[in-house]
Residue, then its C-alpha position, 0 to 999 in steps of 0.5 A: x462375299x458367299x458369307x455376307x450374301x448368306x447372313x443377309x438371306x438369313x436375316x430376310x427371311x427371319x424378317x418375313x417370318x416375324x422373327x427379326x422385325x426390325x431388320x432393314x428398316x432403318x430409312x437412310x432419308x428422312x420422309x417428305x426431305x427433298x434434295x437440295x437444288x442448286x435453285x433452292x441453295x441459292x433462294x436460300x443463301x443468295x449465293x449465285x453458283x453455289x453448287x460450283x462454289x460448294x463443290x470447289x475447294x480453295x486448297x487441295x490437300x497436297x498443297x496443305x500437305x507442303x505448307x505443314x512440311x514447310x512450317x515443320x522444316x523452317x520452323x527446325x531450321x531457324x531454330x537449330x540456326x538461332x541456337x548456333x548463331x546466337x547461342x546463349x540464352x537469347x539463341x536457346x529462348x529462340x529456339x524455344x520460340x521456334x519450336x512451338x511454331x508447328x505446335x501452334x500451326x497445328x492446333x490452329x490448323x485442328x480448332x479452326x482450318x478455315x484460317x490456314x486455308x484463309x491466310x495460305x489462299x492471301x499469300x497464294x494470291x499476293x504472290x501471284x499478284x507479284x508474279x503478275x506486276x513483274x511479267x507486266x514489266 
């Protein structure tokens, strides 16, 4: 911290004297930008609450986290079970086919995320739907 405090003197006063000009004089904010309101978000997309809805996330990152684990385990499970159950080359063209499941989750995940979140928030929302018609009973 004494090292950093002392180059940042250092380098102020070197500004002062004409010897760093350019030092510290990045804007961090545009000139006559100004910050966005929720007001203005919504004059702008029409969306009602969108510093909620921007602020909201519909997926946490742990529940992400579970679903990639969970992709990874089943995808290993059923294909180490196709191999045994079916064997032969049906059992290992299976297997194959298993296996590229989390290549493809996570190329999809990497390109487009918004689809895993999309499709993961579908289920989520079909099973507690399901939850719900059954405590309705």
């Amino acid at each position: 911290d004494a090292l950093s405090e002392a180059f940042v003197s250092t380098m102020a006063s070197l500004k002062a004297s004409g010897a760093a000009p350019r030092w510290s004089s990045t804007q961090l904010a545009a000139e006559g930008a100004e910050a966005p309101t929720e007001a203005r978000v919504r004059a702008a997309t029409g969306i009602d609450g969108a510093k909620d809805l921007l602020a909201r996330e519909e997926v946490g990152n742990d529940e992400l986290f579970q679903l990639t684990a969970g992709v990874f385990v089943l995808s290993a499970v059923l294909a180490i079970a196709s191999g045994v159950v079916i064997g032969g080359n049906v059992g290992a063209t299976f297997t194959y086919l298993f296996a590229v499941l989390p290549i493809v989750f996570l190329g999809v995940g990497s390109s487009s995320p918004g689809i895993i979140v999309a499709l993961y928030a579908l289920v989520r929302g079909a099973a507690a739907d399901a939850a719900d018609a059954g405590r309705r009973r």
